[in-house]
N, C-alpha and C positions, 0 to 999 in steps of 0.2 A: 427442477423447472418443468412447468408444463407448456409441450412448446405446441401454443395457441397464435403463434402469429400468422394474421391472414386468413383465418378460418380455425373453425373447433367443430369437435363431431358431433356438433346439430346442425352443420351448416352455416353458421351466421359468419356474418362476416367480421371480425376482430383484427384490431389493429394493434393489440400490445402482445407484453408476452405474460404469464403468470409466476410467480416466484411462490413458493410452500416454505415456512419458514423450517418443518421439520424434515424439509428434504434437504438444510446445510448446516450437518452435525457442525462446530467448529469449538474450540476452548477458548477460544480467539477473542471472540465477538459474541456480543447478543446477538440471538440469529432473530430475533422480531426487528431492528433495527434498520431504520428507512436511511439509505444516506444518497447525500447528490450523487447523480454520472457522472456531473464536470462542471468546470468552475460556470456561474451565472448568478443569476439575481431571484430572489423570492419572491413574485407578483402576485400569488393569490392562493386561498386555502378552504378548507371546510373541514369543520370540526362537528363531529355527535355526541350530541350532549348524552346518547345511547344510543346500541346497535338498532336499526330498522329489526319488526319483525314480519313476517310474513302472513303467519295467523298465530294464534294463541298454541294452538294442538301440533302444528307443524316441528316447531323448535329450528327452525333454521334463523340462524339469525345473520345479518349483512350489514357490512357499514356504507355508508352514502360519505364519508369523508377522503378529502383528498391534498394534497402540494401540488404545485405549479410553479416551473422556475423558466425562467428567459437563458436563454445564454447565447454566446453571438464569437461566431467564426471570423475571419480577416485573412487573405492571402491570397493574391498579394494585395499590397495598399487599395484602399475601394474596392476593394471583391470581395463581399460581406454577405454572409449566411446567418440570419437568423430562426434558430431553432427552439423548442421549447419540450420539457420532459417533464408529466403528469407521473403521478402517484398516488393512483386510489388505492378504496379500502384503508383509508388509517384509523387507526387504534382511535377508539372515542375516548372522551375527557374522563369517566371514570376507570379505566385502563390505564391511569397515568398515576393510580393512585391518589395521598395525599401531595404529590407532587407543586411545585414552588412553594414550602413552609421557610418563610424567612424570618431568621430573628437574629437581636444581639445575642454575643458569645462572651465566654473569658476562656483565654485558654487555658487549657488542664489536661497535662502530660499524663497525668496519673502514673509517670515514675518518677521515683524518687533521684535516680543516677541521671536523668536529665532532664530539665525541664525546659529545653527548648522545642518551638514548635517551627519547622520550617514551612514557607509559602513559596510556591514552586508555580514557574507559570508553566504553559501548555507543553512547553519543551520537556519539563521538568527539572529545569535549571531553576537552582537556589536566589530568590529574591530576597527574602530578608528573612532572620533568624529572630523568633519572638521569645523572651523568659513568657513563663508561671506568670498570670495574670492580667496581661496584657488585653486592654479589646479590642472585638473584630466584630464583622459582621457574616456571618454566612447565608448563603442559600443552600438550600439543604435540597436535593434531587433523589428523589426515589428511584423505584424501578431502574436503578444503574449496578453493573458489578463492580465499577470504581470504589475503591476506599477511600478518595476523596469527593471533598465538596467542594462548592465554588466560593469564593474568596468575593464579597465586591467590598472591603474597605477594613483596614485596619487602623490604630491609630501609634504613632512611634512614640517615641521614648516623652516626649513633649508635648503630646496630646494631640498633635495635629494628625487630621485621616490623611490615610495615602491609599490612592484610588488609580485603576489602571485604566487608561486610555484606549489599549488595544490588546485584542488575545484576552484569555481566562489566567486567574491565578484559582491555584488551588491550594486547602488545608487537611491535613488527614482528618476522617472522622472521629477519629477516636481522640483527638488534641485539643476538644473544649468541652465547656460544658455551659447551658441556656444558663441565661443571666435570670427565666423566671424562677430557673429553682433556686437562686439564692435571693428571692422574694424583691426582684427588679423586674426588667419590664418583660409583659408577657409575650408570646411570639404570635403572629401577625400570616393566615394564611389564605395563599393565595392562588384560586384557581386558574390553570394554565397549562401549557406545555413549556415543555424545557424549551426548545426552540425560539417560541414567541417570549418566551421571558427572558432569555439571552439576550434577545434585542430588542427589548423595551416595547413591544408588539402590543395592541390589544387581543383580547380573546371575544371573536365571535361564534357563538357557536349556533350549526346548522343552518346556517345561509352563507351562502358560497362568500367568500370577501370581494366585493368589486370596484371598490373605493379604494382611492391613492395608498399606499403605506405611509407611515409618516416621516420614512428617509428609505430611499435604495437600499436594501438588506444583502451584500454582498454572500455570496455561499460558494465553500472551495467542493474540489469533488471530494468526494467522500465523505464528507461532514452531516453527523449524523441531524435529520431532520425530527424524525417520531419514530413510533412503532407500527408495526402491521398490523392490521385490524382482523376481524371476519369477513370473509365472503362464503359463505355455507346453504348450500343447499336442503332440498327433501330431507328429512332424518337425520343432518347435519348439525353439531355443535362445539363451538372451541375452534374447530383449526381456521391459523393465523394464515394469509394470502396477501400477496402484494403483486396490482396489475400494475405494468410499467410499458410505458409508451412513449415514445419519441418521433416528432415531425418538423415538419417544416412548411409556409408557406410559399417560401421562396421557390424559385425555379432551381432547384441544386442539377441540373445538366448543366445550367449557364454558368451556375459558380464552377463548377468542377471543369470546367471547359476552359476556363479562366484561368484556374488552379494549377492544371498539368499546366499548358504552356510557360506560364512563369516559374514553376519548377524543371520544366526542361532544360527553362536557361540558366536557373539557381544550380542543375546540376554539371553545367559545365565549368562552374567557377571549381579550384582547387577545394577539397573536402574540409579545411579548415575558415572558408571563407563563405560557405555553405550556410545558406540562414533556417533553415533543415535538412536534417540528416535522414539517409534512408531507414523509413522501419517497417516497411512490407516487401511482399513478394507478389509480382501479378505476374501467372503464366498465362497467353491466350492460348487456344486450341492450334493443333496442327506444331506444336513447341517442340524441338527436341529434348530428348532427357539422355542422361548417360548414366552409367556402371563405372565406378573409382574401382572395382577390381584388376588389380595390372599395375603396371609402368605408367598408362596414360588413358584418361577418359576415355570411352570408348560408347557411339550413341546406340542406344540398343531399341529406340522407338521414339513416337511423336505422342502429345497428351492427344486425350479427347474431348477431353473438358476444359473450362475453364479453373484455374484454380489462381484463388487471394487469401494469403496467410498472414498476421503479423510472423514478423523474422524474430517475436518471443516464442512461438511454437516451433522451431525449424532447429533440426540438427543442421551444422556448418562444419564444412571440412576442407581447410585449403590443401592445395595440391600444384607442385609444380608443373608449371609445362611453359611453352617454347612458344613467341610472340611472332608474328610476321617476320620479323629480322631474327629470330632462330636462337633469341636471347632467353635462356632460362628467368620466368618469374611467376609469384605465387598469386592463384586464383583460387577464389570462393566457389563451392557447389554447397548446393541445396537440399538436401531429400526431402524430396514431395511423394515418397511412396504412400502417406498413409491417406494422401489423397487423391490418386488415381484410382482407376476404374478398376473391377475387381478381379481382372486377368491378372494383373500385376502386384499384386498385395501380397501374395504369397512366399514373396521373394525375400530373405532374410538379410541380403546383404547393403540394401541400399539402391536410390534411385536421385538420381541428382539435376537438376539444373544448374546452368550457372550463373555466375551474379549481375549479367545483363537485364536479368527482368526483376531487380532490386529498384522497388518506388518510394513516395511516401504517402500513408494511409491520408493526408486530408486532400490527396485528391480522388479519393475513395472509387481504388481499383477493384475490377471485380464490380460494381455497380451494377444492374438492373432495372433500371423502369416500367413498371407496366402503370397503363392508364386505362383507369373502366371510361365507358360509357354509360354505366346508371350507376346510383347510390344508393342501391336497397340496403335493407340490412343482412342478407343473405349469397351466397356464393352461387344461386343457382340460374340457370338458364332461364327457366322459370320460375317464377319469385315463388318465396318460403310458403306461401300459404296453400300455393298450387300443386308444393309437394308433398303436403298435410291433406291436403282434400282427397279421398278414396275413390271421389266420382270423376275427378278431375286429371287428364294425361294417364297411359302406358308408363312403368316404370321405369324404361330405357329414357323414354324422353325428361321422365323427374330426373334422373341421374344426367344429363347434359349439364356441363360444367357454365358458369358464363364467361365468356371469354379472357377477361384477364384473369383471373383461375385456372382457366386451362391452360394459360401460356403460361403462368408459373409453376403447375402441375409439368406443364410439358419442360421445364428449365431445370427440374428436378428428376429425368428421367435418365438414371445414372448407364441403363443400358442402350443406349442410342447405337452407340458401336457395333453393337450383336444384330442391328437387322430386325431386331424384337422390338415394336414400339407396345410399351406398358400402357393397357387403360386404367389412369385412376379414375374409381368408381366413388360419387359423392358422399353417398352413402355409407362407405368404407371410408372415408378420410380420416376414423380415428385410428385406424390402424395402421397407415403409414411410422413404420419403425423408422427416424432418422439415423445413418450412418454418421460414421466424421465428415465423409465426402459431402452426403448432404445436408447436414449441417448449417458447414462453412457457406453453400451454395445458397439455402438458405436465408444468411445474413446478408447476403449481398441482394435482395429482392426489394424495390423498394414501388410497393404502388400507390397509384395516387386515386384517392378515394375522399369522399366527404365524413367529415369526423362521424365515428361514432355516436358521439353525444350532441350531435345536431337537434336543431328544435322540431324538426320535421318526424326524428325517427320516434317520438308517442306516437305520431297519427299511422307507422306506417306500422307499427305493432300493434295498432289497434285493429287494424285490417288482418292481422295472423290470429289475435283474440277471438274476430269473428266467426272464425275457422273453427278454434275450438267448441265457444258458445253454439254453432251448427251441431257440432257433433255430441250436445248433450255434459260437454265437458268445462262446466264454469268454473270449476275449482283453479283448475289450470288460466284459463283466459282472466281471472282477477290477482292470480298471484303473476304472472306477466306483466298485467298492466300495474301493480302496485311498485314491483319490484325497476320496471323503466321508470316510472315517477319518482320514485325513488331517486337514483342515479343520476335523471337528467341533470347536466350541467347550466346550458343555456349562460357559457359567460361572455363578458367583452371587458376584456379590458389589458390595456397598451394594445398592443397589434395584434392580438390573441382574441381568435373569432370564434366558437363550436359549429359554423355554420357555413365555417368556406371549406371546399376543400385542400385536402394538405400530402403533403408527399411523405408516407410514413417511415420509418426507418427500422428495421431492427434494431433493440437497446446493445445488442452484445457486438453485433458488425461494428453499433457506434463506437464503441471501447476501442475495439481493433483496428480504426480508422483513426481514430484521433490521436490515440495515445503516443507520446513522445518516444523516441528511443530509449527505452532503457530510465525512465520517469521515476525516481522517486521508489524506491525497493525501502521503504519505511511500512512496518506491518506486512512486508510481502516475501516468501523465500526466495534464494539467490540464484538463478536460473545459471543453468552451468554456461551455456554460452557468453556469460558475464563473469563470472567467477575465473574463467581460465584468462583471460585476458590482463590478470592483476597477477599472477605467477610466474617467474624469468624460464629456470629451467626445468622444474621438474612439472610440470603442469596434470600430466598421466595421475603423477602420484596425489597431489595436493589433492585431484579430483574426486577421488574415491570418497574424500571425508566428507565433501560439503552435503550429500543429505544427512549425515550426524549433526552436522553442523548447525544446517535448518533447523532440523528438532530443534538442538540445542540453544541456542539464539529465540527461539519462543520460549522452552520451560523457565527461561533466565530472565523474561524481558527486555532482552536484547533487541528492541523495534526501530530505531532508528537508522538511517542510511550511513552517518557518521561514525556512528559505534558500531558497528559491522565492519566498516570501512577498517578504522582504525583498530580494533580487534583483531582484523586476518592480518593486515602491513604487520601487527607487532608480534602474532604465532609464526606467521611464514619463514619472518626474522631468526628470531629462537629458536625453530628447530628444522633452520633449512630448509622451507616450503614444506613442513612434514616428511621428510627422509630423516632428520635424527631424533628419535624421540628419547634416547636416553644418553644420559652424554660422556663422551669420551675423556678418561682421564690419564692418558699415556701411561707410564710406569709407575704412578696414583694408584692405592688401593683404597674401596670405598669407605672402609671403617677409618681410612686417614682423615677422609674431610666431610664436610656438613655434618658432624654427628654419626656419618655413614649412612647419611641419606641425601646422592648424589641429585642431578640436577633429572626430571623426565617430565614427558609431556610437550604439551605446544608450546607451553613458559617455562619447560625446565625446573620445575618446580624441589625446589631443594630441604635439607632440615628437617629432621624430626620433626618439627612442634609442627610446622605447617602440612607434611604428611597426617600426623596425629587430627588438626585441625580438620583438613578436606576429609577425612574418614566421619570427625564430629558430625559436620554438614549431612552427612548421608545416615545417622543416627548409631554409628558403629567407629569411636575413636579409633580402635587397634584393627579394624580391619585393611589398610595398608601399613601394618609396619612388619619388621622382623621377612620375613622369604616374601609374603606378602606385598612389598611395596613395588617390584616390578610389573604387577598392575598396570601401575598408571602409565607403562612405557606399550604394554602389549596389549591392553584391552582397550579400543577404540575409546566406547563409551567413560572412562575413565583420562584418557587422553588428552581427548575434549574439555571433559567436564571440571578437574583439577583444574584448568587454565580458567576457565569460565568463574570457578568460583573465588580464585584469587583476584581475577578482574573485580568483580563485585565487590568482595572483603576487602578490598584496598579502595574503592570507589570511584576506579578509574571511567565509569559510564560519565559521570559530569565532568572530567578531562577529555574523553572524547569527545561528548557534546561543544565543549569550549573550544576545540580546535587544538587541542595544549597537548604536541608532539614531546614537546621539552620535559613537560610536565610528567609523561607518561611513560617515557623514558628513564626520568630520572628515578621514578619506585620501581618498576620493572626490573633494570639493571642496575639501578641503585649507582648508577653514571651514565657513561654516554657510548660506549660499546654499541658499535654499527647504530649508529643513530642516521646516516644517511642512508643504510639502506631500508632501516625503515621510511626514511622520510620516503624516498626512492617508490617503494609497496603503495605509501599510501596516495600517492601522487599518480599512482597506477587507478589506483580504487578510485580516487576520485574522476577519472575521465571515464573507468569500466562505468561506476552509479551514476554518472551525471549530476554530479553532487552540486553542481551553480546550479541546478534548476526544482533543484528538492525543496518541499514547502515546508519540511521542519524545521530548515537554516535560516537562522534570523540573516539579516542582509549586512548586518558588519561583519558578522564569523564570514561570510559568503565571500568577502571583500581579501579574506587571509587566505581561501581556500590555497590557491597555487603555492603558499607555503606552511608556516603555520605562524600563531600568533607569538610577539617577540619575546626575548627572553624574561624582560622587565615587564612583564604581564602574567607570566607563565607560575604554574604553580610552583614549581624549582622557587622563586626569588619571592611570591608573593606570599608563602607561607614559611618563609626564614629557612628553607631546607639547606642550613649551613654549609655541609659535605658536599652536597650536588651544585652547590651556587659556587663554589671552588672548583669543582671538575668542570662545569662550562667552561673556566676559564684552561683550566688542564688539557681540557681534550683539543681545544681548540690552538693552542699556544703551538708557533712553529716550533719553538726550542723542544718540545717534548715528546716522545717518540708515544703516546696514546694513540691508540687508530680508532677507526670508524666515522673521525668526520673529518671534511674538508677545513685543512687549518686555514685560521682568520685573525686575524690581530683585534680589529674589533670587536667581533666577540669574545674574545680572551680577555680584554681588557673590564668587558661588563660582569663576568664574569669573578675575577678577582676585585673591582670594586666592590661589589653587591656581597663578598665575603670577607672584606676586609670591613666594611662596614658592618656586618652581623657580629666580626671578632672582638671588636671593640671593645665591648664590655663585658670580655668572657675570658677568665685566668688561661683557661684550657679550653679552646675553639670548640676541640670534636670530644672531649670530656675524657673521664678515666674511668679504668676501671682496679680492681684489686687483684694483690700477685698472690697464690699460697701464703706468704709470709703476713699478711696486712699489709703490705705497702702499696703505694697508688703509682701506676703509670699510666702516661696519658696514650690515648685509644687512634691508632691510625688509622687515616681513609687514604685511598692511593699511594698507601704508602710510603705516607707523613700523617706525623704527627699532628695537633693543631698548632705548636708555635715555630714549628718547621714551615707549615702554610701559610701561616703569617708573613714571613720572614721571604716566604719564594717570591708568593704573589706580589711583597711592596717590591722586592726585587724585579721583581720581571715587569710591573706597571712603571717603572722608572725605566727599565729601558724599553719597551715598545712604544 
């Protein structure tokens, strides 16, 4: 990031901030990819049909392309902030490639061992299952690392299309093949962007769109919009920029004034009654701070600054101590050492406040206002051109800051404390190194200025043109004036003026301000301060793993908030929060059981074949077996990774997506062994991730979270898992001494139904196998037989 908010080292004055797409390496993500801040509405764009150039010989080339989205704040009822978040520089229309090529398909497996093709929507949950032949229709999207495309219509077994109403369905690419190569009809293409072809949008390109859309285009955050375009100066070519800006016309002191107050009183209601929860820190000046070294806090100074954190940035560490009436109870501190003043930095042990000055970011603590009094385009006392002209002022007088600069210059002056008041010098503005401290100070600066893209500022760069055209130097004054005409916005449309002024925002403060507590950890790693919260007793220990974890959870495609969730509830389970990774078999020796390959790892992973297997996966079968296979008990990365790839190989990621406890359960332990303590984990995780408020959860799964979905739903009963649909009823049943879950008669009873109906038509329930001799005995689960479990369950369904 080039951090251009507010001024850049020519002095002008700027209002966004600049993004380089090759300053964020990631494996993650296209790092050209434009995506919203936060939920709003698409009102207006501009697409090049080619980059602008500036002259022929130059080679800088720039894009004039932009997004425009609305989005609109609330809280409390009628106290509404409407803000809006620009994205110039986008990628022009042949950067998109052949992009929207739509045609009919037939599918084609091209294997022979299966020739189904599944269609998965956004979640990546199984919609229907297509044979060899079948038609569809696809949109085919370039420029994406996805290996799949987009799905708009299939037709089922009966010829009739089925067409999705809402969300994306998707088909792998490689599961069809163009109906023109088998001399049907030819494919049909269409110039576009992903975005607008998503929602049935037209494509105009190079005049801004000012006219209605033909329906409200709803956009969640993150959701990718386009790509980064060029903005390349002198001798510039190729690298990709994205300026991002966010304002507002509204009066945000009156909302925010609004805001706290009704959060004042939101915060006295009990925490569970709470219609938001805290997720920032605001210390003012003159605060105390303490030292946790000891018995008992102890204050060792007062801030001197202001400091506003989200509480995702912030170590936490509660600490007992003793209330007015002398009652031991536990309190939160804070360390804010990494953003105090730099007497205090050096200190390795911690600097704490505590959780009195716990707020929430949307009454955006930590705020700043400055308001100019003119709207040049320039940050100086005297306008830009006065500090271009050689004949014109003393250079101390060109270096006078104009007043709202200064007073944000002065808000930035991290030594105030020392007695030393710092001159920043205008002309050095590029050299201002931000710290963390000022950083964060920073984000919080919000001044109110006339837009950038006003219809005033041609005339008033044409007046700095004439500066240069004085000094002999046209080359400059026509690539100026080309490159503003260029740019100019000049829009109107809904409430969205280029020509009033607006109160701007920092894009990254806005993040810090809005975002929820603890929002949605889908695509994001698991911040410890959330991760310990889902752990009973060992929490020290669990902790160590979780950045293995993180990696591990990307190389896997483990992205969802659910399938993390329900991944740690079912490792913590198995191997005792991470304290047993290999397992104990009392007076057991290992060559007795599994083959002699006992249970290790987060899932205890047992057996020969599936040692042999996880070795497969890593391109080396025999490298855990024989002295070898204690591996996976003492090398972290194998720890982890065994459990990870048994989760996958058995396909437990669409049981966790479904909500399906039962289901995940029953392949894991292959019954129901501690099923409530996982249930217990995940019921943790789901309050740790704020899992009711996560946008990858459809709203029925949402509806099960506080437990999971029933058993007559569950993969257990809905895939005939004969064995397991009898241990419901086993584990559950009072008469039977099974542990791990709370017995229930009802459940017991579903249980043994759902297996006495599986048994029906089956000589030998759980089947047979052969003795040395040839002869056949039937194969026990819990230790019956199947016509033993026959014989129990009618039993015991007669009498409960």
């Amino acid at each position: 990031m080039n951090v251009t908010y507010n001024k850049n080292e020519s002095g002008l004055w700027h209002q966004g901030i600049h993004l380089r797409a090759e300053k964020f390496k990631s494996s993650e993500f296209d790092n050209e990819q434009i995506c919203a801040i936060a939920d709003g509405e698409f009102i207006a764009y501009k697409v090049d049909s080619a980059y602008k150039m500036e002259d022929e010989d130059a080679g800088a080339s720039y894009s004039t392309g932009f997004f425009l989205l609305e989005h609109k704040l609330e809280y409390p009822k009628d106290n509404k902030l409407t803000f809006y978040s620009l994205y110039r520089h986008t990628a022009c229309l042949s950067e998109y490639d052949t992009i929207g090529e739509e045609y009919h398909t037939v599918t084609d497996t091209g294997n022979p061992k299966d020739n189904n093709v599944h269609i998965k929507d956004e979640n990546g949950k199984i919609i229907d299952t297509l044979p060899n032949g079948r038609e569809v229709f696809v949109r085919k999207l370039f420029n994406t690392k996805s290996n799949r495309d987009e799905l708009v219509w299939y037709k089922d077994e009966l010829g009739e299309i089925k067409k999705n109403g809402n969300g994306t369905w998707t088909i792998y690419k490689g599961s069809y093949a163009k109906e023109e190569e088998k001399g049907l009809i030819k494919s049909t293409k269409i110039e576009s962007i992903p975005f607008l072809l998503k929602n049935n949008l037209p494509l105009y390109t190079d005049t801004p769109v000012q006219i209605s859309l033909p329906k409200p285009v709803q956009v969640k955050a993150g959701e990718v919009l386009g790509f980064m375009g060029e903005y390349n100066q002198m001798e510039e070519n190729g690298k990709r920029l994205l300026h991002l800006e966010v304002f507002t016309y509204d009066d945000i002191e009156v909302f925010r004034n609004k805001a706290k107050e009704a959060y004042q009183q939101d915060k006295k209601q009990d925490k569970e009654k709470r219609s938001l929860p805290d997720n920032f820190l605001y210390v003012d000046r003159n605060q105390p701070y303490y030292s946790l070294v000891g018995k008992e806090p102890t204050q060792i100074g007062e801030t001197q600054t202001e400091i506003f954190v989200p509480l995702s940035e912030l170590e936490k560490k509660s600490v007992k101590v003793k209330d007015d009436q002398g009652k031991e109870i536990s309190k939160d501190y804070y360390n804010i050492q990494p953003y105090l003043h730099q007497s205090t930095t050096n200190s390795n042990v911690g600097i704490y406040v505590d959780d009195s000055h716990l707020t929430q970011g949307i009454t955006f603590p930590g705020m700043n206002v400055f308001t100019t009094q003119s709207n040049g385009v320039d940050i100086f006392d005297q306008t830009l051109c006065h500090y271009l002209n050689p004949d014109e002022e003393d250079l101390e007088s060109k270096e006078k800051l104009n007043p709202l600069f200064k007073a944000i210059m002065e808000e930035l002056d991290l030594d105030k404390e020392k007695g030393e008041p710092v001159r920043f010098e205008a002309g050095r503005l590029h050299q201002l190194s931000l710290d963390a401290i000022q950083h964060r100070r920073f984000i919080g600066i919000i001044p109110k200025h006339q837009n950038e893209w006003a219809s005033n500022r041609v005339q008033q760069f044409e007046t700095l043109c004439n500066v240069f055209t004085e000094q002999n130097d046209n080359q400059t004054a026509q690539r100026i004036r080309k490159r503003v005409g260029d740019l100019s916005i000049q829009l109107k449309v809904r409430s969205f003026d280029t020509d009033k002024a607006a109160y701007f925002i920092h894009p990254l403060g806005l993040i810090g301000w809005l975002e929820k507590e603890n929002i949605c950890l889908c695509n994001k790693d698991i911040p410890l301060e959330i991760f310990t919260k889902i752990p009973i007793h060992h929490k020290t220990v669990a902790s160590k793993y979780l950045d293995d974890l993180n990696v591990a959870f990307k190389n896997a495609g483990i992205t969802t908030c659910l399938e993390k969730a329900y991944f740690l509830a079912n490792s913590l389970h198995e191997s005792a929060e991470y304290t047993i990774l290999e397992e104990y078999l009392g007076s057991k020796r290992e060559e007795d059981v599994y083959d002699g390959y006992k249970g290790r790892g987060f899932f205890q992973l047992t057996w020969e074949a599936n040692y042999r297997a996880y070795g497969a996966s890593l391109g080396n079968a025999d490298q855990f077996l024989g002295k070898n296979k204690v591996r996976i008990a003492t090398e972290k990365e194998h720890t982890i990774n065994s459990a990870i790839w048994f989760w996958k190989n058995k396909g437990l990621a669409k049981l966790a997506n479904d909500n399906d406890l039962i289901g995940i359960s029953a392949i894991l332990n292959a019954g129901y062994n501690g099923f409530d303590e996982r249930a217990k984990y995940f019921k943790r995780a789901v309050l740790a991730f704020n899992l009711k408020n996560c946008q990858s959860i459809n709203e029925k799964i949402k509806q099960t979270l506080d437990n999971y979905i029933p058993f007559m739903e569950s993969y257990a009963s809905t895939s005939n898992r004969i064995g397991e649909c009898f241990g419901w009823g086993l584990w559950h049943d009072p008469a039977t001494s099974k542990k791990g879950t709370t017995k229930d008669i009802e459940k017991a009873k579903e249980g043994y139904s759902k297996f006495l109906e599986l048994a029906r038509e089956k000589q030998y329930p759980f089947g047979t196998k052969k003795r040395k001799d040839g002869s056949l005995v039937e194969i026990k689960r819990y230790s019956y037989t199947g016509t033993q479990a026959v014989s129990f369950a009618q039993k015991r369904l007669s009498e409960l």
